[in-house]
C-alpha positions in Angstrom: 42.0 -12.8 -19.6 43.5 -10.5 -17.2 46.3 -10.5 -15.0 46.2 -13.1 -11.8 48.8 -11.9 -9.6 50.3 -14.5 -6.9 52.1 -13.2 -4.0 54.0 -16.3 -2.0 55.7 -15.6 1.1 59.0 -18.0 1.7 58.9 -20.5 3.4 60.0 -20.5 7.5 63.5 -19.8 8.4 65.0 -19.5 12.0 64.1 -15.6 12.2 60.3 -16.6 11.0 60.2 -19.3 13.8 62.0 -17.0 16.6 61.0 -14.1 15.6 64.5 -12.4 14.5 64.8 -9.5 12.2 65.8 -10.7 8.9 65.5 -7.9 6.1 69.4 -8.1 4.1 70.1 -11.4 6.1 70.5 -14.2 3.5 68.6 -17.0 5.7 68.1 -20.7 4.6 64.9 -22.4 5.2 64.4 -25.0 7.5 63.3 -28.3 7.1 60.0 -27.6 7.6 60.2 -24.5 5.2 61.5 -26.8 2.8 58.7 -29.1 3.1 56.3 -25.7 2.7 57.8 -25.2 -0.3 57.4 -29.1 -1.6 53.6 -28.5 -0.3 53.1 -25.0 -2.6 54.6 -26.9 -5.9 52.7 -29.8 -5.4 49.1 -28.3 -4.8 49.8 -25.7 -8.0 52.0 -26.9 -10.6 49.1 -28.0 -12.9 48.5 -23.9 -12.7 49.3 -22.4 -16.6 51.9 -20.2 -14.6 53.2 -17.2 -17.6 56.2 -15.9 -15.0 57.9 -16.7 -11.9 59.8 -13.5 -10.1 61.9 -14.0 -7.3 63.7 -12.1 -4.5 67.3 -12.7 -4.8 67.8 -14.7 -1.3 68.6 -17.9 -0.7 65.0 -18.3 1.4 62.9 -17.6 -2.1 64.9 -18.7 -4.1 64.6 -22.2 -2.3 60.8 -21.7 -1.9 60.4 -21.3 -5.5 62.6 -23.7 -6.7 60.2 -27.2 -6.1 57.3 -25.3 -8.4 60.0 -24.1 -11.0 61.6 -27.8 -11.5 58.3 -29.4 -11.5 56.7 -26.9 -14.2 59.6 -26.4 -16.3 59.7 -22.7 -16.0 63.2 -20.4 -14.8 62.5 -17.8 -12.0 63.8 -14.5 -12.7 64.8 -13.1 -10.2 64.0 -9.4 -9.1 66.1 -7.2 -6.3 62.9 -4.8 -6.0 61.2 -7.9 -3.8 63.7 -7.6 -1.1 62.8 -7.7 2.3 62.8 -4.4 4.2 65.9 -3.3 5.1 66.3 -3.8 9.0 69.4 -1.9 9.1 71.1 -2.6 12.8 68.4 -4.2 13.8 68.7 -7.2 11.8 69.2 -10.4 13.4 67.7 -9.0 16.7 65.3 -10.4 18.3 61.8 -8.1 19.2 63.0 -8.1 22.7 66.0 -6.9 22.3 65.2 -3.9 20.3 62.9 -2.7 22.2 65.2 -2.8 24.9 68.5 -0.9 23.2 66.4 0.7 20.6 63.9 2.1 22.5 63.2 4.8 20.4 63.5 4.0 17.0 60.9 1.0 17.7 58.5 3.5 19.3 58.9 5.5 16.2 58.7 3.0 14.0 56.0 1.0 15.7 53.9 4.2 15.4 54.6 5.2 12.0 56.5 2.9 10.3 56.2 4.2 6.5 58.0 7.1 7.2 60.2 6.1 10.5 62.7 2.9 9.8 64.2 0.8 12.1 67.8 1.9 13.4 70.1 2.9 9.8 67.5 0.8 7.8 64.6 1.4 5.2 61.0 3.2 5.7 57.9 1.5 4.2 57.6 4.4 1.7 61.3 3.5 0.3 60.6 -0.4 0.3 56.9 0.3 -1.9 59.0 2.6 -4.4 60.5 -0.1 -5.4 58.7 -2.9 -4.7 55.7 -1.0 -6.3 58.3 -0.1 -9.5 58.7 -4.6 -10.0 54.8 -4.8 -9.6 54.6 -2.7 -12.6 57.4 -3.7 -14.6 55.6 -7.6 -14.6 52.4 -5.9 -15.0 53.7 -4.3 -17.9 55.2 -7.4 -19.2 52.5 -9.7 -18.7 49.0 -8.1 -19.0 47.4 -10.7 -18.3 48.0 -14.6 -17.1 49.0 -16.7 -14.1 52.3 -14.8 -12.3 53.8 -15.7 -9.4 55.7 -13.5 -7.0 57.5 -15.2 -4.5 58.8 -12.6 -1.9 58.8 -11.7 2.0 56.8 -10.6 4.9 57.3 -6.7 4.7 57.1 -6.3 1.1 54.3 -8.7 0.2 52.3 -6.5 3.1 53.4 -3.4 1.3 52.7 -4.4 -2.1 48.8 -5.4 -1.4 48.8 -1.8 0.8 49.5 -0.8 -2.8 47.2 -2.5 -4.8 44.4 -1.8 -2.1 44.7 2.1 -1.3 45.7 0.5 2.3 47.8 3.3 4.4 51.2 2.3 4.1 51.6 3.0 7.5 49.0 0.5 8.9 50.6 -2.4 7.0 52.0 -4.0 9.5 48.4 -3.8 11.5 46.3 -4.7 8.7 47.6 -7.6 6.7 49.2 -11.1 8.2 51.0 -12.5 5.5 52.3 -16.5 7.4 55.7 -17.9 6.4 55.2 -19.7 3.2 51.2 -18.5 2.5 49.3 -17.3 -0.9 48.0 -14.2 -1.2 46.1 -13.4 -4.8 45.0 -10.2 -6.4 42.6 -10.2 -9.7 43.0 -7.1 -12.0 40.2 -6.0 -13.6 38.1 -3.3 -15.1 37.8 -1.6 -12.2 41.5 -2.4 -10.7 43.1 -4.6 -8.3 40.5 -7.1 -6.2 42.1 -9.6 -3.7 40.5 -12.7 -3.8 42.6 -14.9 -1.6 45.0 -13.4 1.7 47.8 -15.4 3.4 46.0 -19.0 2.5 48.3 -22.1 3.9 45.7 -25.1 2.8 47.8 -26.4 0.7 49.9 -27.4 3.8 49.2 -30.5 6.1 47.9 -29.8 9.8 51.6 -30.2 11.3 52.7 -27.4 8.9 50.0 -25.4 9.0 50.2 -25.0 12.5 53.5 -23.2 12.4 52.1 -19.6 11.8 55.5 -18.3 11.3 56.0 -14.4 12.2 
């Protein structure tokens, strides 16, 4: 059997639903991302799960706790699956960077693995080590069920990764929703995704709050 890596995205918060930075920003979920998180442990606790890793915020931490209590199995938790790094930026809304950061965003809109927003962290920094905890757990566990629970940004960067995606297109090629399952399959001849940003484990209502 070979590895079956999960990637989860948390659940919504405020900044998912308005749109706000939120990189170092310890955010809660709402209501609705609690009941995201309720819907994910529901539809996949009878999954053999070998290891749960977890981003050290309150909003993963809280998206992986209803699988975790159900299964019987402790997240460990793992600073390389931070968020990016919005650096002044964070807790801004779109609008009003582009406004009083004009240039930075340009920059970074254009080439964002090596340009970062305002004082914060480049795409390239954020896969070092987000790439670095994708091999420690590959490392560890070969093969099985694992489940990453993580954010926007670095679940993005992580399959760009996986897939020999340009690091700088990541935020133009892959749409990771607030609380959805991605899943890569490694194999003989490498990494394979077999499932991107999937929500059908969610009822209508939820599903239909995309998140950003």
């Amino acid at each position: 059997m070979s590895l079956k890596l999960y990637l989860l995205r948390h659940g919504e918060t405020t900044y998912s639903r308005t749109g706000g930075y939120c990189g170092d920003l310890d955010a809660e979920l709402t209501a609705n991302g609690e009941k995201m998180a309720a819907a994910f442990a529901s539809a996949h606790s009878d999954i053999a799960w070998d290891a749960i890793f977890v981003s050290p915020m309150k909003r993963t931490i809280a998206t992986a706790t209803p699988l975790c209590e159900a299964i019987g199995v402790e997240m460990q938790l793992c600073d390389g699956l931070r968020e990016l790094r919005y650096g002044k930026w964070e807790g801004l809304t779109n609008e009003f960077v582009k406004e009083n950061y004009s240039e930075d965003y340009l920059r970074w809109l254009t080439e964002p693995a090596w340009n970062p927003p305002t004082r914060g962290e480049t795409a390239v920094q954020l896969a070092s080590r987000a790439s670095l905890a994708v091999a420690r757990i590959q490392e560890k566990h070969p093969s099985g069920n694992v489940l990453i629970v993580s954010h926007k940004a670095t679940i993005r960067v992580i399959l760009c990764g996986l897939l020999g995606i340009d690091m700088g297109r990541y935020r133009d090629r892959i749409d990771v929703p607030a609380a959805s399952l991605s899943v890569v399959q490694f194999g003989a001849l490498g990494p394979m995704l077999k499932v991107l940003g999937d929500r059908s484990f969610m009822d209508d209502d939820l599903r239909s709050l995309a998140g950003t």
